[in-house]
C-alpha positions in Angstrom: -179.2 81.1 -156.3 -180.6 79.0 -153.6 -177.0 78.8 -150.7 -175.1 79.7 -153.4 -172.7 82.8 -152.8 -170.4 84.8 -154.7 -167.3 84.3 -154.1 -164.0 86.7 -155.0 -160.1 85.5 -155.0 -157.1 87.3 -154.3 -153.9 85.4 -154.7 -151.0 87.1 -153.4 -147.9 86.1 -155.1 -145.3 88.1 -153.1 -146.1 89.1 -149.9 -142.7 90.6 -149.0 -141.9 93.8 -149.2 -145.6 94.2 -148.3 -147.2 96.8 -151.0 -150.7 95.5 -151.4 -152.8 97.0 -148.6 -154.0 99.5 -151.2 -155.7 96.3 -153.1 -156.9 94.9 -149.8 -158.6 97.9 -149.2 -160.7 98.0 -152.6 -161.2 94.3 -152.2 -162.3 94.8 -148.4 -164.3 98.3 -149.3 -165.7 96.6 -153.0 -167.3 93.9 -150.6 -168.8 95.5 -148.2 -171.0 92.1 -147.4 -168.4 89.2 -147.3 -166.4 87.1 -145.1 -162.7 87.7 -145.4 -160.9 84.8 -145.4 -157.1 83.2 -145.4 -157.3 79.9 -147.0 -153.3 78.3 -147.4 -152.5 74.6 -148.0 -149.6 75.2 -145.2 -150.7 74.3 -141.5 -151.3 77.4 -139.2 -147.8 77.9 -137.6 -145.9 77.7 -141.3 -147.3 79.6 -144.6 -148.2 83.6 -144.6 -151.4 83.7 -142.3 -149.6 85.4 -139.3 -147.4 87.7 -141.8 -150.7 88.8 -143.8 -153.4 88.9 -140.9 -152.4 91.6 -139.5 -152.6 93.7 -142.5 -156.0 92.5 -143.8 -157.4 93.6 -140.2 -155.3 96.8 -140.7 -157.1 96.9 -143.9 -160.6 96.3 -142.2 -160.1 98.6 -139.4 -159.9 101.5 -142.2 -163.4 100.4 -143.5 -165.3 100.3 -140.2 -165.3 96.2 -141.4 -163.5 94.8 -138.2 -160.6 93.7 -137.1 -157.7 91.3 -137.1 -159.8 88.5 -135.4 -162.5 89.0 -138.1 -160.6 87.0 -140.5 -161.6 83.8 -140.7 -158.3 81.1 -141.3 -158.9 78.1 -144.0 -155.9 75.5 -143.4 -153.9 72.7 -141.8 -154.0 72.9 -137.9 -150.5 74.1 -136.4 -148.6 71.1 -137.1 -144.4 70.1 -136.9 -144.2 68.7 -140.4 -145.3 70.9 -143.7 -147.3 67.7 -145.1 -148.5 63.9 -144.0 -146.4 62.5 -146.4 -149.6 60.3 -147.6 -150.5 61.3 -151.5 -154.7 59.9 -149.9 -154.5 61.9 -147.0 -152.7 65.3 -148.4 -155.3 64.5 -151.4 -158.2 64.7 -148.9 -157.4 67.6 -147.0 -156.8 69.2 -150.0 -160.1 69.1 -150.7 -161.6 69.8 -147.3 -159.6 72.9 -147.4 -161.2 73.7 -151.1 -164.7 72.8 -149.5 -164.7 74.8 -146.1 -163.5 78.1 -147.7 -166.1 77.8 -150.3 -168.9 76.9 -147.9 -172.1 78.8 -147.7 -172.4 78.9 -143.7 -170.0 81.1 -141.8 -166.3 79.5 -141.2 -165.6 79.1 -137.6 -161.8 78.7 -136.2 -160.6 76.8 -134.8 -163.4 73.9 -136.1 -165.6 72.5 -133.6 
């Protein structure tokens, strides 16, 4: 497999009311081994990741697996406008955003 990994995705269609933390325990608790991580094309201050963090560290915390801080963010930077408005750039950090959560190596936040 070489730097390969294997990877498992969730998708959450409807985070409100909030009824999933049964599921993100078995997801958390089924891999034991991985890197938990909130990839949304949104930037940081917009989209779910501060509605859902807490409740995958809540999730971690009842499997010994960590905490809140543990789980590593994949997205736009906090930003006033939901897109650039330029079909090359929203096209490229598409992909960035495809190609970071997928990575082999460890995802860092914010990126150095």
């Amino acid at each position: 497999m070489g730097n390969m990994k294997r990877v498992s995705l969730m998708f959450i269609g409807a985070l409100g009311p909030f009824r999933n933390h049964q599921l993100l325990i078995f997801c958390c608790d089924s891999l034991s081994d991985a890197e938990i991580v909130w990839c949304q094309e949104e930037p940081m201050n917009m989209g779910a990741y501060h509605y859902i963090a807490p409740r995958l560290g809540t999730a971690m915390r009842a499997l010994d697996r960590g905490r809140t801080d543990d789980v590593k963010y994949v997205g736009r930077a906090p930003s006033a406008a939901t897109a650039t408005g330029f079909y090359q750039v929203h096209a490229k950090e598409q992909s960035e955003l495809v190609q970071k959560a997928m990575q082999p190596q460890p995802i860092s936040y914010p990126p150095s």
